[in-house]
N, C-alpha and C positions, 0 to 999 in steps of 0.2 A: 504494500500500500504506500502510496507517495505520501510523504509529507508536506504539509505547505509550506510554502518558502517566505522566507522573510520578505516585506513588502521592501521595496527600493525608492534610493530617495532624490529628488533632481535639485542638484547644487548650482545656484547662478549669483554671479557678480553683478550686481549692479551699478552702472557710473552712475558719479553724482558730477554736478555740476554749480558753481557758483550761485550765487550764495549757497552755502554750506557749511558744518563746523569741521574743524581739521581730524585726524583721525586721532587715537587717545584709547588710554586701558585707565580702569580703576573707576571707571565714571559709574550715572545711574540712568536707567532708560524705565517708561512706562509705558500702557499704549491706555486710551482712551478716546471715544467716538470716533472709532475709526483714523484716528491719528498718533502716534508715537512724541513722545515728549523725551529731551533729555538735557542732562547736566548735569556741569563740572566735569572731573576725569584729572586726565594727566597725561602730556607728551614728555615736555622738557621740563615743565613745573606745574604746578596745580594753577586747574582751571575754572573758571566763573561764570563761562557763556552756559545760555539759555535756550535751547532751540525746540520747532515745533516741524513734525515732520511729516507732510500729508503724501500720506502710502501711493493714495491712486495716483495721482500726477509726478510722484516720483520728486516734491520740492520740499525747499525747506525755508522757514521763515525764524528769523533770530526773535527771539522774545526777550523785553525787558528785564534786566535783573541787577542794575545799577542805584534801585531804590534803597533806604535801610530798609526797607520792609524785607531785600532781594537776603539769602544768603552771601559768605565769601565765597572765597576759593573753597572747594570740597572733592573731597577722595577718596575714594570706597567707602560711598554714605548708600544711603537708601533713600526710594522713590514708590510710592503708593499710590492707586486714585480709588477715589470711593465718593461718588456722589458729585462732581463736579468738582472735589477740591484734591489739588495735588499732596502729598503729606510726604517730605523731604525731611528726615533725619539722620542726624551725625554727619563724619568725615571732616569736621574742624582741626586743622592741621595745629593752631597753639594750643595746649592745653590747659596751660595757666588760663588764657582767654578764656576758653570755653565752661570752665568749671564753675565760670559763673555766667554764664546763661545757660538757656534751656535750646540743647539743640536740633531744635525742631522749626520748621520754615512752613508756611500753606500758600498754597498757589490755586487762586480761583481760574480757573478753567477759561469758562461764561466770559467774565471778563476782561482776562488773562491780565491779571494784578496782584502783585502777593500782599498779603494776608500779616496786618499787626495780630498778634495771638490777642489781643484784649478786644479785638471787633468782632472776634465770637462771644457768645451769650453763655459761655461754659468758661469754668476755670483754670486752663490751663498754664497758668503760673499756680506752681503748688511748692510746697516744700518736697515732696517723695518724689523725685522724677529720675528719670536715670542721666547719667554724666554722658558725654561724649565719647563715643566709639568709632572704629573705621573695620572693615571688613564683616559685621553683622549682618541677620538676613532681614528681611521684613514682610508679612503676608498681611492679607485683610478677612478674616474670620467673620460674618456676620458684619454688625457694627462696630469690630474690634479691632483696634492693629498691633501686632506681635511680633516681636523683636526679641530675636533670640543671639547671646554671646556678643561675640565683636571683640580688639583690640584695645583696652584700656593703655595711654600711654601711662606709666609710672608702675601700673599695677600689674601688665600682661592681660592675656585671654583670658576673657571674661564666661561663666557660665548663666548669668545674668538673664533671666526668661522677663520679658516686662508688656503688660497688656496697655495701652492706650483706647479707654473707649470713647469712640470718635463723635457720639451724640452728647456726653455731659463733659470730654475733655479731660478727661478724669484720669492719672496714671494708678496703677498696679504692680507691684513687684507681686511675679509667682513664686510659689513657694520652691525652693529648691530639693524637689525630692531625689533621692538616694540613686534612685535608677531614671537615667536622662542620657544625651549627650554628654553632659560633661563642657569643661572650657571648650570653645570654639571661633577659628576665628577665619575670613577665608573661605567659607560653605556657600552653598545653596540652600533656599527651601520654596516651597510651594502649599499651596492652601489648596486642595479637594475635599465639597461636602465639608463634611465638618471635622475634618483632621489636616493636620498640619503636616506636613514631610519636609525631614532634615537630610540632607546628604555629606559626606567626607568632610574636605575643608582640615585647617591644621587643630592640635589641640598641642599646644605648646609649638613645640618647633617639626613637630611630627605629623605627618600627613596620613589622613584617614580615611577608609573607605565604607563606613558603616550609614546604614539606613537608618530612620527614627521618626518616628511618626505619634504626633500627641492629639488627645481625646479632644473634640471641646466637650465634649456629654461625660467623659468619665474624668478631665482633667489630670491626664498619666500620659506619659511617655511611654514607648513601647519600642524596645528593638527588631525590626524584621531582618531577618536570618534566610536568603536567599540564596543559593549553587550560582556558578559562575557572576557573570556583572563586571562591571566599571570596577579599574586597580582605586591605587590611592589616586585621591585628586584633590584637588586646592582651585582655585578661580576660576574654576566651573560653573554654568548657569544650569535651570532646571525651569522646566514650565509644564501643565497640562494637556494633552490632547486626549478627547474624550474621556475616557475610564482610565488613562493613563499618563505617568510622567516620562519626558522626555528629556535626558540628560545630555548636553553638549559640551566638544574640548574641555578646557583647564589641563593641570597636569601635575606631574609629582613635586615639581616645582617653577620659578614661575619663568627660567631658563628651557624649559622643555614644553612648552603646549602642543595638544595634541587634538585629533581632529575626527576622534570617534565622534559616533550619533548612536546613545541607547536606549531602548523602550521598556520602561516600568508596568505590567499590566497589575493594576491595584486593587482586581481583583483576582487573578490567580498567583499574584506576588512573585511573578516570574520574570528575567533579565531578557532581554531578545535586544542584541546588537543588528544595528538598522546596515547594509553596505547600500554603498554610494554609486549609481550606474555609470558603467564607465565613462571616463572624460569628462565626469560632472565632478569634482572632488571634493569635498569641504576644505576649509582653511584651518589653519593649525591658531586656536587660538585661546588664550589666557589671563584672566581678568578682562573681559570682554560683555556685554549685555545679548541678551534675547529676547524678544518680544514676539509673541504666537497674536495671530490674528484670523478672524474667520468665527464661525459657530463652533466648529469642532476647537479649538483652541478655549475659546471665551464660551462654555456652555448656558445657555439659555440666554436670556436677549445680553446682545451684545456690553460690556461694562455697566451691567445692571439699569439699560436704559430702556425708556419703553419700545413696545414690542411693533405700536402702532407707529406708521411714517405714513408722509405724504405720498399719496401714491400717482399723482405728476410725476415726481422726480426720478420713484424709486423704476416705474416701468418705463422710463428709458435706459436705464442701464440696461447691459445685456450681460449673460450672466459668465464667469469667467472658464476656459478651460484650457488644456493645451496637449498637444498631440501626444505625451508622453505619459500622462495619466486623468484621460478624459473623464468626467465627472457628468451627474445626469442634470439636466438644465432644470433651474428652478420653476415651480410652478406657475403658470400664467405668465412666465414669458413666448412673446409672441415670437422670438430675435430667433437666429440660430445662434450656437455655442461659437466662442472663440476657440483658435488655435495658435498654438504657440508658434512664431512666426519672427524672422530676423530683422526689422524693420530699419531703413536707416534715414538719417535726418538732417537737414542740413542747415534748421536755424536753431536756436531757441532763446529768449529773451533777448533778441538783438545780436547776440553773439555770435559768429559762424564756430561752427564745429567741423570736426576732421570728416568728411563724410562719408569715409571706409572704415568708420569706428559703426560698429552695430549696437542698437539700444537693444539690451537686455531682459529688459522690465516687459517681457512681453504679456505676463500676466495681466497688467495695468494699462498699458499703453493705448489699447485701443477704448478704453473709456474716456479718457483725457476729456474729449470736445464736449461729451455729456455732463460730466463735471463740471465742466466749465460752464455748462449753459447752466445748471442745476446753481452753481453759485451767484448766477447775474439775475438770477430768478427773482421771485417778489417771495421766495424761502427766507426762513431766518439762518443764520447759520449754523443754529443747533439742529436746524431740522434736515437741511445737509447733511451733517455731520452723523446722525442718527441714520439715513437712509445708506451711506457710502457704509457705514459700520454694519450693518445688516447685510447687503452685499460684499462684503467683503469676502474673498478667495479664501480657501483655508493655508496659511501658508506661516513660514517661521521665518523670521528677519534677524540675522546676526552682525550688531555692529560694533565697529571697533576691535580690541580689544591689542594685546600683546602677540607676534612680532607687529610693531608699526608697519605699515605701507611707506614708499616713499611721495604718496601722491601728496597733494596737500589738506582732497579731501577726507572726510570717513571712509572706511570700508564699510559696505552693507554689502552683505550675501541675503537670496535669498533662498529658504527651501521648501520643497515641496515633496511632500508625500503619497505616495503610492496608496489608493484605496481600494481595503479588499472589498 
């Protein structure tokens, strides 16, 4: 009897072009309606830019962060969305600074302005809060955000579990039970349903490869104990796809990244390394972000937004596909499916480009002009933003990270999975 074989996965580069932020490891990325967010990082020193990254047209727009409202320079901090407001913690490079404030930033979405912590209606100046950390993880639980470990400077790796609930503002230290992770710093986690999962990352100076996964209904740690899987890793990301997590690059150390892709199923708690179809490769990469976009990525309506869009906007898009893993066209579209296709181009934004250069972004590209009408529309832009995130392709975006590029922009890979 044959087995089935592992599903294959399609690796593509994506160019970017001006305006753009330069390429960088150690930074934080989010995605929200249908758009990707990111800051800070690090090439040659710690960075402070702001950027807003809209998937389907492939651009990018620098957003404000030169207010005091804006954080500074930040470095292996964490980025959250929950409800329109961005929630950036840690990665304060002085210490002595930071141990007296609270390092935590909010970035209103809607109006894309950040956020004095006293123009919310909750308390977030409290005396219990937690100090400033750099290599922590951070998920959003319900109404909750949970921040686990991170690099204390003076004191080392922290095992530090801290709840923030995002409706009263309110911080929480958990209890530090016997059986956990342990100090951690350097990890991945992810939030599925109602458990939280931790992966490898250093605990001291030592690189780890163990799973862990905590209740929110029993409020416990739990180690799962699975055969084969991912060696030790360290500046690895992790994200959900359907019923399961999907682990990319990091590596033993931060001199070696490496450019597996492996698949978590989280309910038969089994390891399945994903291979790459040939000539499609992934990059070898380390301290790097990921951001999954699509339904299968983001389950149930898109970044908790409603389900209802305008349906103007949304039935002209046509729905995405491409020859190497066709996908069945959404319902009540009139359109035919796209196909993956080399398209080349010879202006954009005024600018000539080399016209033997091929645009890669084929998934997106033939939306563009709809987009574009969709934002000249009498739409608001949330309601934009809500329909493009609903259509959105299912696909996984990797950017940045360690070896640098020498371009000037980011690297973004994009990838795509095989559906069985």
């Amino acid at each position: 009897m044959n087995q089935r074989s592992s599903p294959e996965v399609l690796w593509i580069s994506l160019p970017q072009f001006s305006p753009a932020p330069c390429d960088r490891y150690k930074h934080a990325c989010c995605a929200y309606r249908g758009n990707v967010y990111l800051l800070g990082g690090r090439r040659k020193q710690s960075l402070k830019d702001f950027w807003k990254y809209n998937v389907a047209l492939n651009e990018w727009k620098e957003l404000d962060c030169s207010s005091d409202k804006a954080p500074e320079e930040l470095e292996e901090h964490s980025m959250v969305a929950h409800q329109g407001l961005l929630y950036v913690f840690g990665g304060l490079r002085d210490s002595g600074y930071s141990n007296s404030i609270t390092p935590l930033w909010l970035f209103d979405t809607g109006k894309e302005r950040w956020l004095h912590l006293q123009e919310q209606s909750s308390p977030f100046h409290q005396h219990v809060v937690p100090s400033n950390r750099k290599g922590h993880s951070a998920v959003v639980l319900e109404s909750s955000m949970y921040i686990y470990g991170g690099y204390i400077d003076m004191r080392g790796t922290s095992q530090e579990f801290w709840r923030l609930d995002l409706d009263s503002g309110v911080w929480s230290l958990l209890s530090n039970a016997p059986v956990g992770p342990g100090p951690r710093h350097s990890h991945s986690a992810m939030a599925h349903r109602d458990y939280m999962y931790l992966y490898g990352g250093l605990q001291g100076l030592k690189e780890q490869r163990d799973l862990w996964r905590w209740s929110l209904s029993s409020q416990t740690w739990s180690c799962i104990r699975a055969s084969s899987g991912p060696s030790k890793l360290m500046g690895h990301s992790v994200g959900v796809y359907k019923d399961s997590m999907l682990l990319f690059g990091g590596g033993e150390t931060q001199s070696a990244p490496r450019n597996c892709l492996w698949k978590f199923n989280l309910t038969t708690l089994t390891w399945e390394k994903l291979p790459s179809l040939p000539g499609f490769t992934a990059p070898c990469r380390v301290h790097h972000c990921s951001v999954g976009l699509g339904p299968n990525f983001q389950p149930g309506p898109p970044n908790n937004i409603s389900a209802t869009f305008p349906s103007k906007s949304i039935n002209k898009l046509r729905p995405f596909k491409n020859k190497c893993f066709p996908s069945s066209p959404s319902t009540g579209q009139p359109e035919e499916d796209i196909e993956l296709q080399t398209i080349h181009i010879g202006e954009k934004n005024g600018q000539a480009l080399n016209k033997t250069k091929p645009w890669e972004n084929c998934l997106t590209f033939e939306n563009h002009k709809v987009v574009r009408e969709t934002e000249d529309s009498e739409h608001s832009a949330e309601e934009t933003e809500d329909s493009l995130a609903h259509e959105m392709p299912n696909l996984l975006l990797i950017l940045g990270g360690k070896p640098l590029t020498e371009q000037a922009t980011i690297a973004v890979w994009q990838m795509t999975l095989a559906e069985s």
